[in-house]
N, C-alpha and C positions, 0 to 999 in steps of 0.2 A: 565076294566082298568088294565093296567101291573101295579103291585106292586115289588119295591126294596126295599131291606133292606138294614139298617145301624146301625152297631154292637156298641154298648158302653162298654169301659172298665171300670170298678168299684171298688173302694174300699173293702168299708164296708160300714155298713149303719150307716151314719153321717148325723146331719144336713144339713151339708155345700153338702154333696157329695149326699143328697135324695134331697136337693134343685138345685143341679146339671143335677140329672135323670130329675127332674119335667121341668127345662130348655128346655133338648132334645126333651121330649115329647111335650110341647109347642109347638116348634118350627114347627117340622114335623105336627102336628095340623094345624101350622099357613101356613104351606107353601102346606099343603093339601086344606085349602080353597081359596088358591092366585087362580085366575082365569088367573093373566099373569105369572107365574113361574111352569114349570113342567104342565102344562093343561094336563088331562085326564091321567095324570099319577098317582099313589100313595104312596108315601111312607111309607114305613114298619121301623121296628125297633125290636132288640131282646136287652136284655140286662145282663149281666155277670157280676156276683160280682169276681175279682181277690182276692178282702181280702188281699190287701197287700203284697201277696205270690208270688213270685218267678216262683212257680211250677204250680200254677196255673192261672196265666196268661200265661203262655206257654200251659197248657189241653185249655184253652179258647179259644186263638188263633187257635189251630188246629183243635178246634172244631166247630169256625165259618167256618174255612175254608173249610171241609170237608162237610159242611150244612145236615151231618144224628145227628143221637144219639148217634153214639161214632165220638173218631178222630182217622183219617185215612190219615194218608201221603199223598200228591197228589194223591188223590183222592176228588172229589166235587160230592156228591151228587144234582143236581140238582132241583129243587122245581118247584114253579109256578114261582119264583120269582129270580133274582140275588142278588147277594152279593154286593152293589157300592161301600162300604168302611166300615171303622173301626174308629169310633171315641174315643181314649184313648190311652192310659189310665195316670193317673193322675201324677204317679212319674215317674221320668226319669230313672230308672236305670228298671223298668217292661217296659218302652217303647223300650229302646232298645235291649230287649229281643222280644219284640214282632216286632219291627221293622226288624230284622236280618229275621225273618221268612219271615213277610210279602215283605218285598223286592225280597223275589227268586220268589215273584207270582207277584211281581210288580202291588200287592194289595195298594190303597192309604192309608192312614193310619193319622190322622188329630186329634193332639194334643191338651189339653184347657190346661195343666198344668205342660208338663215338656218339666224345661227350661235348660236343659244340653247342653254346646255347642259341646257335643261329638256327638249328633243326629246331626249338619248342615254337616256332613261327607256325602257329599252326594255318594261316593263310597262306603261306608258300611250301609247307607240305602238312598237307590236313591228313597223311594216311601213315606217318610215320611214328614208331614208337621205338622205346628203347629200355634195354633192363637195367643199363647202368647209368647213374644219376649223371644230370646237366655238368656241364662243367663251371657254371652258375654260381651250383650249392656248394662246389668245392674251392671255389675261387671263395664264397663268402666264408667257409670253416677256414682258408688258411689265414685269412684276416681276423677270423676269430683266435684262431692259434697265437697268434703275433700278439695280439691283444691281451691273451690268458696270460703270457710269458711277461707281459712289460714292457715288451721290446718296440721303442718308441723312433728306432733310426734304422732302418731297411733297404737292403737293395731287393731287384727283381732283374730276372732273367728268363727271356721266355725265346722261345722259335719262332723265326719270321713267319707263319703257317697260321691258318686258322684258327686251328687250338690252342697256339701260345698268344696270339697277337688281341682276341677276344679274351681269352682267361686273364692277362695282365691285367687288359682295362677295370674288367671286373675289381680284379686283387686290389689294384693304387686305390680304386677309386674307396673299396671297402676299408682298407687301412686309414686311409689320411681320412672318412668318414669316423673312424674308431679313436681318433686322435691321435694315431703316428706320423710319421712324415717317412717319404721314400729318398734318400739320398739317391737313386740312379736308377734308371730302368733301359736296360740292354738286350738288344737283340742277336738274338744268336743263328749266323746267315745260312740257311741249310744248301744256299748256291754254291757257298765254298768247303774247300775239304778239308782246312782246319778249322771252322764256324767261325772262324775269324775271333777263337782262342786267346791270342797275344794282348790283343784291344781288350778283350775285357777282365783278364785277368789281370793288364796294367791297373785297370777303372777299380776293380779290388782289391787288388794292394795299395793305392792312394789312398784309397775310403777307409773314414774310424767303423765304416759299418761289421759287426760280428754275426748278425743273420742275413740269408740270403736267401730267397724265396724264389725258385727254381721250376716253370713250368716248360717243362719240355721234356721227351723220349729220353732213354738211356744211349742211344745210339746217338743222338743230338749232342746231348750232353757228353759225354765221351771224349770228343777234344777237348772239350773246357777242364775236365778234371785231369788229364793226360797232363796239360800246361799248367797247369793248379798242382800238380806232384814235380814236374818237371824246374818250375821255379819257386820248391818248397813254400809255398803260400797253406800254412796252417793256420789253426784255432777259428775257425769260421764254423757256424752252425747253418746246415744248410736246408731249409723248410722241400720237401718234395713232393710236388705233384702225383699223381696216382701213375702217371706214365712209365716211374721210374722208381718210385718213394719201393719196389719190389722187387728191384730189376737183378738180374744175378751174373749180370755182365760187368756191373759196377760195384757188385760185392766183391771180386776178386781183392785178396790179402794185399796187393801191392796199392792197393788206394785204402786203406784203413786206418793211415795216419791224416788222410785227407776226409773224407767220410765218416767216420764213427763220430756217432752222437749225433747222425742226421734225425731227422721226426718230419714225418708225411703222413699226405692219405694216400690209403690205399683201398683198392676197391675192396667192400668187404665178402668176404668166401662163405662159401654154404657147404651142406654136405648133401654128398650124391651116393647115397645108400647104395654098394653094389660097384663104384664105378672105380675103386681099388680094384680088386679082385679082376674086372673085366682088362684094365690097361697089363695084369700082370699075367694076364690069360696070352695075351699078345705076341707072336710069333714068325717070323715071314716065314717059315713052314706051312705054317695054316692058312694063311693069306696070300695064296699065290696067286688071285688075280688082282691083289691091291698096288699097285705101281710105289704107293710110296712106304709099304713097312720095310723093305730092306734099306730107303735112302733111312727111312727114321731110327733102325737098328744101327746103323752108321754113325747115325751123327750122337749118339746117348752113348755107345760104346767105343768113339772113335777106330774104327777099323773098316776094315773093306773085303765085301766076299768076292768082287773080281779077285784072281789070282796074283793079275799081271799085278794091279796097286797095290793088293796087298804085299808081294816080293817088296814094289817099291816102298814103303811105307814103312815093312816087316811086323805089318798088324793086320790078321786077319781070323776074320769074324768066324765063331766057331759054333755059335748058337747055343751054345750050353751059358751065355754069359746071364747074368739073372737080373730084373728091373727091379728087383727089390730097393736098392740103394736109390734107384732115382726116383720112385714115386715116394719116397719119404722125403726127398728132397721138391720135392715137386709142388710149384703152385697153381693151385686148381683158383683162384680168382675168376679169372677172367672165363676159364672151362664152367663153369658155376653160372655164368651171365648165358653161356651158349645154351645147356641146358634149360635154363629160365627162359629163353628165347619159343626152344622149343615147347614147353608147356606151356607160355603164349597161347600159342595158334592152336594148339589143342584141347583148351580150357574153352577157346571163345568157339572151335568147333563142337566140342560137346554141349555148347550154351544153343547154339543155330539146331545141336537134330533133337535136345527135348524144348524145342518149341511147339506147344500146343497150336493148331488153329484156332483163328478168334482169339486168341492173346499174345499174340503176338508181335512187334515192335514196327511192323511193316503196315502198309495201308490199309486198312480195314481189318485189324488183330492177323495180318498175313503174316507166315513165316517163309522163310525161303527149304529147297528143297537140296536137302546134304549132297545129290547129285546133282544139280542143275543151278547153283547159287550165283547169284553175283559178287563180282569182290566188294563191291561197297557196302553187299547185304552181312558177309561176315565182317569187314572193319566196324559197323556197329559195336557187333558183338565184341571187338578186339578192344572197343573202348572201355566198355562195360566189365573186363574179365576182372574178377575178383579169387584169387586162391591162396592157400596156403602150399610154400616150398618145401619147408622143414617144419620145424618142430613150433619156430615162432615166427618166423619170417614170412609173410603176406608179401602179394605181389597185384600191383593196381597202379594204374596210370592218373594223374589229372589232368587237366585240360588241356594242359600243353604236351602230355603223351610222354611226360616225363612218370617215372616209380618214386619211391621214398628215397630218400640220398641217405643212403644208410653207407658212412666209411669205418674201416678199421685207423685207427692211429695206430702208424709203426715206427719203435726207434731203433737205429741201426747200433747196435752193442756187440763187445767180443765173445764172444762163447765161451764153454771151457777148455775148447781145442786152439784157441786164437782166432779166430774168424770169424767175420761179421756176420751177424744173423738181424734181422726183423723181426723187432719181441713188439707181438701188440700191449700197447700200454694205455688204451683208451677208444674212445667209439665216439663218430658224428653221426647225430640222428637228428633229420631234418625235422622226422614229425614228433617230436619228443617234445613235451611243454613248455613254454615259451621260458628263456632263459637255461634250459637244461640238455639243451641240443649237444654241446662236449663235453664229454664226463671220461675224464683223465685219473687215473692212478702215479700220482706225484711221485710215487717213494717205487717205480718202478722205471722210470727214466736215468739214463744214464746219457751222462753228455761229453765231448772231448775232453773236458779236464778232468775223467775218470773218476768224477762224484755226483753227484746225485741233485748239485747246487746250480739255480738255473742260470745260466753267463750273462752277461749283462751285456745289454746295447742301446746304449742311445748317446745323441750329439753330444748334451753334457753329464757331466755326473747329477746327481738328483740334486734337488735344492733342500734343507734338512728344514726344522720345523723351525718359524722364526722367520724365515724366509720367502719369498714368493719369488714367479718366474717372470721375466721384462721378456719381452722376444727383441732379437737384435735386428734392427732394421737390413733389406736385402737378405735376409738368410730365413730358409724355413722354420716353422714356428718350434717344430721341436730342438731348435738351436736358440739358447736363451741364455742371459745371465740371468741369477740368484742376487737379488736386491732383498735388502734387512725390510722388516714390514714398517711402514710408517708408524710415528709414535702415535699411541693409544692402538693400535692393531695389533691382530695375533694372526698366527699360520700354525695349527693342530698335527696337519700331516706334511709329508713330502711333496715337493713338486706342486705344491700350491699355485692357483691361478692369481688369484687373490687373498689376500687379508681380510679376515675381520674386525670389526670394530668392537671393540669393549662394550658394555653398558656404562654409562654415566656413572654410577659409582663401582668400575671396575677399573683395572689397570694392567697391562701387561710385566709378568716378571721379567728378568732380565733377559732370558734369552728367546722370550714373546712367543712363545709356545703357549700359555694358558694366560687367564683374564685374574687377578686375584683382586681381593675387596682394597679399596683406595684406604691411605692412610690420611685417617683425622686429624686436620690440624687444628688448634687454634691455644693463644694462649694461658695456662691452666696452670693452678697453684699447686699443682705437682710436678709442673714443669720447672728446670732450675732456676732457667728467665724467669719467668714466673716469680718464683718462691724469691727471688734476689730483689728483683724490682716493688716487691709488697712489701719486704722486709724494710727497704729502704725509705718507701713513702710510710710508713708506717711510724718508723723511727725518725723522719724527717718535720712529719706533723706535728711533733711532740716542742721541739725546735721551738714553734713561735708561741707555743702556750709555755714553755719554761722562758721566753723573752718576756713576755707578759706579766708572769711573777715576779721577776727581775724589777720588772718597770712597776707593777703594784707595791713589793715594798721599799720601792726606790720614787716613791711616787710625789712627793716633798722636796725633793730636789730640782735643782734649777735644771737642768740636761732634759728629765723626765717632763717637767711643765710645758718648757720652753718647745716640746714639740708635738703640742696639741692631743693629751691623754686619751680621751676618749674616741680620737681617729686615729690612735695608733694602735689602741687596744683593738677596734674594728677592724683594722690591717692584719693585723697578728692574727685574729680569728678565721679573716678570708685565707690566707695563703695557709694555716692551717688545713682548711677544707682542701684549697688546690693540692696541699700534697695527698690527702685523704681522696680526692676523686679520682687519682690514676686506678684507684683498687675498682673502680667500678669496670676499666678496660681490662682486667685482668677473669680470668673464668667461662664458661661457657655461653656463648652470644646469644641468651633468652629474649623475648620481645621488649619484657619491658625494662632489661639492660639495655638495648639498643636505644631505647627513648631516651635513659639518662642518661646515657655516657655522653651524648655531645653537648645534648644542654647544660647535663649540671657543669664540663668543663666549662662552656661558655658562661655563663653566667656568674661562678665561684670565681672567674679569673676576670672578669668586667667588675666585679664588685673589686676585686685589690687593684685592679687596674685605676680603677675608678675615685677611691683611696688616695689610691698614690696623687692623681692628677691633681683631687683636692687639698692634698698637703702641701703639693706643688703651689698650686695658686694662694693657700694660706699664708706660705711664706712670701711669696711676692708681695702679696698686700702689706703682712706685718712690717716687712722693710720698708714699703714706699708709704706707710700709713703716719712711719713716725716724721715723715719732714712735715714743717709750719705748715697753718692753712690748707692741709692733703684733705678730702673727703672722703678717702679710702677708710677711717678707722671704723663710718660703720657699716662695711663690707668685712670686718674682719672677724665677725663672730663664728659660733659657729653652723648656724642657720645657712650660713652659704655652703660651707662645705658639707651637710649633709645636701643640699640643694643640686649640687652640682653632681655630688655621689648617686641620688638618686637620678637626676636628669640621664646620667650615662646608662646607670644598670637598666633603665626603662627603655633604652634604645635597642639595648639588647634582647631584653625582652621580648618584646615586640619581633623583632627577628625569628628567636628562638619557637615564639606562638604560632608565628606565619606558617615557616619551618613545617611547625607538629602539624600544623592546623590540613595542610595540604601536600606532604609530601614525606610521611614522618618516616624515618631511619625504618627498616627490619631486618631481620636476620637473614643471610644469603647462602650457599652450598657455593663457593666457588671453586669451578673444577678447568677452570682456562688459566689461570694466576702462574700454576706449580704443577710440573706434571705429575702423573700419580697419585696427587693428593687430593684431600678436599677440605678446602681451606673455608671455613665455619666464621664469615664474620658480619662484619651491621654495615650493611648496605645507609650510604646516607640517603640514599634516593630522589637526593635534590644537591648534585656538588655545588652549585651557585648558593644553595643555602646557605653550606659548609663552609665556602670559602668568603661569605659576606660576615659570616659569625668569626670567622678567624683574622680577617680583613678589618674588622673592628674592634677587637681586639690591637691588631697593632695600630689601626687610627689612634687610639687612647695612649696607646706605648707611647707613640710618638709624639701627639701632644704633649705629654707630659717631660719629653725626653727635650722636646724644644722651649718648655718653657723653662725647666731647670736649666736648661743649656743656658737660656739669655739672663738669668738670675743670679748665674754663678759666682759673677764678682761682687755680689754683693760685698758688703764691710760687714764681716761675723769671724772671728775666731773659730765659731764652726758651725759653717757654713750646709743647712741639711737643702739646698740648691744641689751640691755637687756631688754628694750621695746619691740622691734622688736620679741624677744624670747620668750617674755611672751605671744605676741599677736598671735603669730602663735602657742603655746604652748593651749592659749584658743580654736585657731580656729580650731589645729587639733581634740580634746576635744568632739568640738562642734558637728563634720562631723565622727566622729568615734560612735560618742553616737548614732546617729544620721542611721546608718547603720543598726543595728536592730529593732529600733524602726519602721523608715519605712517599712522593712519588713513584720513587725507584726500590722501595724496597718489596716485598713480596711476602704474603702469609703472614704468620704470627709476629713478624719481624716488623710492620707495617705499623701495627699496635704497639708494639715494644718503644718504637720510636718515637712515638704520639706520648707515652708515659715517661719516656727520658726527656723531650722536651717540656713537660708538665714539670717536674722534679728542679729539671736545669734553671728554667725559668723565673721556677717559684724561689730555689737556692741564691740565685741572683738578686731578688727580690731582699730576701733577708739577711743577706750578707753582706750588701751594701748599703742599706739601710740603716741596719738595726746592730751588725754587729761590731762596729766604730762608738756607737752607742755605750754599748754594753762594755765593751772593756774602759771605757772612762769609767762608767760605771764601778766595777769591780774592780779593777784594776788602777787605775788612777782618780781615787776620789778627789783629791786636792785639785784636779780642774774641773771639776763638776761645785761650780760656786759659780754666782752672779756675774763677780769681775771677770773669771776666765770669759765668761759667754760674751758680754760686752766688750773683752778686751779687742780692741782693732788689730787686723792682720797687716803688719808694712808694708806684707806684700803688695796689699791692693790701697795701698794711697794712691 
């Protein structure tokens, strides 16, 4: 039977890394007695301790290669046997030292332990592969971790070394890509003997950060936690790289108030059918030509079969002691990657001896021959291996010679004995459907504050709903105040970026978490305004129709004649209408309300306006009419003063037509006036209209207020000049005050105003007018006679 060999790279002799060898050896045993894998074949194995060195992993290499007893540059001493591959070595920075070599012989070369993503270059090692995932995929699952948790303010700590100094950049860059921010990234100096501890445990008691993302070895890490118990620095969650996230040098009880409720990857474990039983089989009896089962019996049962140490020590090794205890305790991880190593090169050798001629992968359907192969001819193969390990677990390379990044998630909890253990509580699977890569069992975590609730970290406390985040200039983004959302915005959830805007007829409630429908405003005669101010013009219109009967059966007397009956009666009726048209501003702002309300006000109040002027100028005349030789008496009918009535209301008119004709009033949604509201009113659509219709109105006021002004002294006992003065005197008063305030007021209150000046105006009107009148009238008929009205006032001699 042709026998290959397959080289192991080694440490030093560790428990972890002699339960490694014993893995390989297994393995090649187990696949030496497969009847269906490799038949009639045998596999060989040598094995090389590196020791961690540099230099000696490079004699090692070249001294597989060379297969004499020194190393010899290309040159291969030939055996009975070939070379199929190289399985190691364990850290990445001796792999790619060994990789560089083995690549110019396009030697395979098949990793359990180092996860540097500087190895998936497949231009500077095209021959190297490995069973445990990049350290890539696990730099981006711990940013995903950081991510699932919320945890928005982070430290990192990584070893100045290959694998911490590349897995950081990864991690930051994966984080602050996720929307966290990293408060500090510390290097931990493996040149010195306490990694320069002091520094960065100061850097973590300064910092609000409560997770800390930790890529480096347990032996690394090891002073940092020593000084982290030494100056009581608790309640820190500490994320763990796969180096350590297992380690059981840093599970010791005396760090468990610093450590528990850590959560890491860890590499994930397989089973190795058979490979219990064989580690418990294990004896330095039976092994007397293995040099290292008595060190390894040693170091598992602390004792020693020299005599002399053992006196010293007064522990010695008896052989009856049993491994039971320790392979229960025992993590096969990383033994798991070795054996997968092994079925590597043995998968892609059973792929090279059933190769057919004529179909196969070489030049003209060539195959190579299982004795006489080239290494490049089985690294083909080594690309291509495709198997099952266990029960579900597949093992395959992609282009970059990297497998699936399959991790276990482990959290570090007390047991029932008090001591920390590694309870997996989740799985990272690179090739799992997109979005479903961490699948975590929540209500199986347990964290330092001894419940189940995940700790909170980040710069500030969250912003609540209502809310958004400002970021504070100079400070990274995850440091931010909580600013109220601008009015008419909302913020639905936490930690908001921004606000939203309402929809036009929505409105934030108070504490601007949701958008609710705008309150309708406008004024309505179920409103109390409302109802008060209709009640009042209502009752006030009535006013100059009970003056009118007054004067109809008082219509014979001198008082009644003497001021021009049938233009007072027409006054009485106008100002009538003026308190009857504030009802038209009251109720909901329909189109063709909006038409009337400014005309009919303008117009009903030019016609009393109008009125009044002509009564004004009637009495002027009647006075200056009676001196000798005047031509004024036949100006004093009353063909002028409807002349002059209608001359003004036509002016108005004409306004009011232009107005409609080209810019008429409608109805508007005003939602900028009032916040929250929406204020329902009649757009004038032309305020120069408005304010020339209103503008003319008081031109009329005013003329009439200056002619009664200059009339005043007349010689009359009573005198309707000074009446007439007073009341336009109120009315302009009224319509002057009245100017700013509508300007200034807002919504329903806008209209309100407009009908109190309508009411004020017109009260005015009637009050000074007509009701000096009226109590002669009623009240003092004995000067309601000829001689009282003729009687001269002495005042005005």
């Amino acid at each position: 039977r042709n026998q290959k060999w397959l080289k192991f790279g080694q440490k030093k002799l560790e428990v972890q890394n002699y339960q490694s060898m014993l893995a390989m050896i297994f393995a090649v045993e187990e696949i030496n007695a497969r009847p269906d894998l490799l038949p009639n074949i045998t596999l060989g194995y040598q094995i090389y301790d590196t020791c961690t060195v540099l230099r000696r992993a490079a004699e090692g290499t070249m001294w597989m290669l060379s297969g004499g007893s020194e190393s010899i540059p290309n040159y291969r001493c030939y055996g009975p046997s070939r070379l199929a591959g190289i399985i190691g070595d364990s850290g990445s920075t001796r792999s790619i030292l060994m990789a560089q070599i083995l690549g110019l012989y396009r030697y395979p070369q098949v990793s359990y332990f180092s996860t540097s993503p500087f190895l998936s270059n497949r231009n500077l090692f095209p021959s190297f592969f490995r069973t445990i995932p990049s350290d890539e995929f696990q730099s981006r699952g711990l940013a995903q971790l950081v991510k699932y948790f919320g945890w928005s303010w982070v430290g990192l700590l990584a070893t100045d070394n290959d694998y911490g100094q590349i897995g950081i950049q990864v991690v930051k860059q994966e984080i602050i890509m996720s929307g966290a921010c990293v408060a500090f990234a510390e290097n931990i100096l493996t040149s010195l003997l306490n990694r320069n501890a002091p520094h960065i445990v100061q850097v973590i008691n300064k910092s609000t950060v409560n997770v800390v993302v930790v890529l480096s070895s347990d032996s690394d890490f090891m002073p940092v936690v020593e000084e982290l118990l030494k100056q009581n620095v608790t309640g820190k969650i500490w994320v763990a790289s796969e180096s350590w996230s297992t380690s059981a040098l840093l599970s010791k009880d005396r760090f468990k108030k610093i450590l528990v409720g850590t959560i890491g990857f860890a590499i994930h474990g397989g089973q190795m059918p058979g490979f219990r039983e064989y580690l418990s089989s294990l004896h330095p009896s039976k092994h007397l030509n293995n040099p290292f089962a008595k060190e390894f019996w040693e170091q598992i049962f602390s004792c020693k079969w020299n005599e002399e140490e053992a006196n010293a020590t007064n522990q010695r090794c008896t052989g009856r002691e049993s491994l039971e205890s320790f392979i229960k305790k025992a993590d096969f991880r990383i033994t798991f990657n070795v054996y997968t190593c092994v079925y590597t090169l043995a998968w892609a050798l059973q792929s090279l001896l059933q190769c057919k001629p004529g179909e196969g992968p070489f030049q003209h359907g060539g195959c190579a021959n299982i004795s006489s192969f080239q290494p490049w001819q089985l690294l083909h193969y080594v690309r291509n291996v495709n198997f099952q390990v266990n029960d579900w677990a597949y093992i395959f390379f992609n282009n970059k010679g990297d497998p699936p990044a399959i991790y276990d998630i482990v959290n570090w909890q007390l047991g029932d004995t008090g001591n920390m253990e590694q309870v997996i509580v989740g799985i990272y699977n690179s090739s799992a459907p997109h979005g479903n890569t961490l699948t975590l069992n929540n209500a199986a975590f347990m964290w330092n504050t001894g419940d189940a609730q995940v700790p909170y970290s980040r710069c500030n406390p969250s912003c609540p709903s209502g809310f958004q985040k400002v970021t504070i200039p100079g400070k990274p983004f995850c440091c931010y105040e909580c600013n109220l959302c601008p009015q008419g915005e909302i913020s639905n959830q936490t930690d908001a970026v921004e606000c939203d805007q309402c929809s036009w007829d929505m409105w934030p409630n108070e504490v601007q978490d949701r958008c609710l429908p705008r309150t309708i405003e406008f004024l309505s005669y179920t409103d109390p305004m409302g109802v008060s101010l209709a009640t009042i013009a209502i009752i006030s219109s009535t006013i100059p129709i009970c003056i009118m009967l007054v004067f109809f059966c008082h219509r014979t007397t001198p008082i009644v004649k003497a001021n021009n009956w049938s233009l007072s009666c027409l006054l009485l009726v106008s100002l009538s209408f003026c308190f009857l048209c504030a009802l038209v501003f009251i109720g909901y702002p329909r189109p063709e309300m909006c038409l009337l309300r400014q005309v009919g006000f303008g117009m009903v109040f030019s016609l009393s306006i109008s009125c009044v002027l002509a009564k004004t100028i009637i009495v002027v005349i009647a006075f200056k009419a009676t001196k000798p030789g005047t031509r004024l008496r036949k100006w004093s009918g009353i063909k002028v003063s409807y002349s002059v009535m209608g001359f003004c209301v036509l002016i108005q008119l004409c306004v009011c037509v232009t107005w409609l004709s080209f810019s008429p009033p409608f109805p508007e949604l005003d939602i900028r006036s009032q916040s929250g509201v929406i204020i329902i009113i009649c757009n004038e659509n032309s305020p120069t209209a408005f304010w020339c219709m209103v503008g003319y109105l008081g031109l009329l006021a005013a003329l009439s207020f200056i002619v009664a002004f200059l009339a005043r002294r007349l010689p009359d006992s009573f005198n309707e000049a000074k009446f007439i003065t007073f009341s336009m005197l109120a009315f302009l008063s009224v319509w002057v005050s009245f100017v700013p305030a509508y300007l200034s007021a807002r919504g329903k209150n806008t209209v309100a105003m407009e009908i109190f000046a309508i009411i004020s105006s017109s009260w005015a009107v009637v009050i000074c007018i007509f009701f000096p009148k009226c109590f002669i009238i009623l009240f003092r008929p004995n000067m309601n006679s000829r001689e009282q009205l003729m009687k001269k006032d002495k005042v005005y001699k």
